[in-house]
DRENDOMI-503734 format. One record per residue (C-alpha): x negated, y negated, z. Coordinates in steps of 0.05 Angstrom, whole numbers, plus 5000, padded with zeros to 4 digits. Example, Ala and Ser with C-alpha at 12.3 -4.5 7.8 and 13.67 -1.06 7.14 Angstrom:
2
475450905156472750215143
//
This chain:
187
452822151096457622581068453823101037451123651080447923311129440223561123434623141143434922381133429922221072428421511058427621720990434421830990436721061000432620790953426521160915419421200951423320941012418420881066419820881148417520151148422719971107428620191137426420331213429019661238435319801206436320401228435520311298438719691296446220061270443820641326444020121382449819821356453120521362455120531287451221161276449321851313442721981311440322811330433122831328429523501306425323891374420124381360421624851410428324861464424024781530425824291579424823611574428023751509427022961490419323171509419823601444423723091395419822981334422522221322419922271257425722821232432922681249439222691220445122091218452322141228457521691235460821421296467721561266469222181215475421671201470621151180466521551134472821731097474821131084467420881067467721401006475421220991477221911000484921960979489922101050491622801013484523071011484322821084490523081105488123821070483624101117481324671058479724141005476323721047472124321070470624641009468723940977463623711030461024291055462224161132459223461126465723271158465823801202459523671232460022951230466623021274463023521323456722941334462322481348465322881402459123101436456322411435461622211478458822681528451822771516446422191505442122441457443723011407437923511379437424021339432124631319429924911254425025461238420025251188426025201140428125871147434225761204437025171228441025051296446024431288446124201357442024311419444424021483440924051554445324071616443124091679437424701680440225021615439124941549445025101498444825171425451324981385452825231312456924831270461425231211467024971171470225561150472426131184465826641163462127031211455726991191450826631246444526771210440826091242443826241308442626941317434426681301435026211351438426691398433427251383427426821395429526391462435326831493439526271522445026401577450426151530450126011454456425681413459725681350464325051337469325351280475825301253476726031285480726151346476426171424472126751429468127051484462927661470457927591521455426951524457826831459462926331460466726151386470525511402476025231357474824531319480624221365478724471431471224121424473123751483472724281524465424501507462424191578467224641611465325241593456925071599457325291667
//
């Protein structure tokens, strides 16, 4: 879980993991609430759970705490925002962003484009449909977003960054601490 969280393989737990060996177990931590689950969606149309591939998802943790202190990660890597960063490539990051947004969404997606862009979160509310880039550093570059933009012009679009709040258009750049504010601002 802490490397960049891609696609969940079952290869990846133990080799030629299969679904049928790990599906029970899976859902069984989901329910529990022990784990975030986003699921990938072909295209952002609504019902977005219509267009969930179950098959492709991603897992976080319920607490970015936790998964710290599952990997014994020293208090001074912790406590150095720019170590832990640069170490795990935003695995943190992101982990801590499906934390806060499953506290106010049920289910978490996100979009990819045959590999070549990929959209960390997409959340419905209400009529709307709002995609939500995740970056841990403070770079401009919104390569997957701008695709995603380009393609399905929503009425809002987000970056969650260490930057400071932003507002070009309906481009919204929302600091890692103000996260809780995100449902605010989808209106």
């Amino acid at each position: 879980m802490a490397k960049e969280n891609k696609k969940f393989k079952y290869s990846d737990v133990v080799k030629r993991g299969r679904a049928s060996m790990f599906e029970l177990s899976i859902d069984w931590l989901k329910n529990a609430g022990l784990i975030n689950i986003t699921y990938q969606i072909s295209k952002p149309e609504m019902p977005i759970s219509g267009y969930a591939d179950q098959s492709k998802f991603k897992i976080y943790l319920l607490d970015t705490g936790l998964l710290s202190a599952m990997l014994n990660l020293s208090s001074k890597l912790i406590i150095d925002p720019t170590m832990i960063f640069k170490k795990y490539n935003g695995a943190f990051v992101e982990n801590y962003v499906a934390q806060e947004l499953r506290l106010r969404k049920d289910n978490l997606y996100y979009w990819t484009s045959k590999g070549q862009a990929e959209v960390d979160f997409i959340i419905q509310e209400d009529d709307n449909i709002y995609p939500i880039e995740v970056k841990s550093g403070t770079s401009l570059s919104m390569k997957s977003l701008n695709s995603y933009v380009e393609k399905y012009y929503p009425k809002k679009q987000f970056r969650i960054s260490p930057r400071n709040f932003i507002e070009k258009g309906n481009f919204i750049n929302i600091p890692l601490y103000a996260i809780g504010n995100l449902m605010k601002l989808l209106v």
